[in-house]
C-alpha positions as CSV (number, residue, x, y, z in Angstrom):
1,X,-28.6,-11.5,-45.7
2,X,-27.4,-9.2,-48.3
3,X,-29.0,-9.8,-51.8
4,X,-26.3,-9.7,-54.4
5,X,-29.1,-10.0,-57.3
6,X,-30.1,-6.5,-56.0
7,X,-29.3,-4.0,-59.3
8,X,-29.3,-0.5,-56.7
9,X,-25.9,0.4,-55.8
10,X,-25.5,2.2,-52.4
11,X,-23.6,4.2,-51.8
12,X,-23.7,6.7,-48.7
13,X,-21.8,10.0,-48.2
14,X,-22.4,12.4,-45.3
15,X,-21.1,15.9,-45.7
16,X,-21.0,18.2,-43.1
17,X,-21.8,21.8,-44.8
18,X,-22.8,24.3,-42.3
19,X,-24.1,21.9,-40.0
20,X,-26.1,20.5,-42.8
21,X,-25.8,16.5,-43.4
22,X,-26.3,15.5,-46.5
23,X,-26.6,11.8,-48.0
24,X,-26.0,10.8,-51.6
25,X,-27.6,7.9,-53.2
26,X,-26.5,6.3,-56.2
27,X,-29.0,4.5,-58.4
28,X,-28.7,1.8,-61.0
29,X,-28.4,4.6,-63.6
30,X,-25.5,6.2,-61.9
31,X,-28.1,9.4,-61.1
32,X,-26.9,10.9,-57.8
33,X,-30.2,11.4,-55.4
34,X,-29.4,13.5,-52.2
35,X,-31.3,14.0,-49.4
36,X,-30.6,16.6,-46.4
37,X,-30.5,14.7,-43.0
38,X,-32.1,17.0,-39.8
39,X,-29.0,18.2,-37.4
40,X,-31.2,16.8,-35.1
41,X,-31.8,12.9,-37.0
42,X,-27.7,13.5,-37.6
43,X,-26.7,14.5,-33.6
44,X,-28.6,10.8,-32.7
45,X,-27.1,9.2,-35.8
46,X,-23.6,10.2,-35.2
């Protein structure tokens, strides 16, 4: 069940640079935090 009382906001964006995935997280203080997915971790993902 989704908690709606939860302050994080999600939100997920994969980029494909150079066969480099990247995912972007925004926090409750609108700070972008991005974190480089494997090709590998991607290729099973997607």
């Amino acid at each position: 069940m989704f908690d709606n009382t939860n302050p994080y906001k999600l939100r997920i964006e994969i980029i494909l640079d150079q066969k480099h995935y990247y995912a972007s997280f925004q926090n409750a203080e609108n700070q972008m935090v991005e974190i480089e997915i494997a090709p590998t971790v991607a290729d099973w993902l997607f």
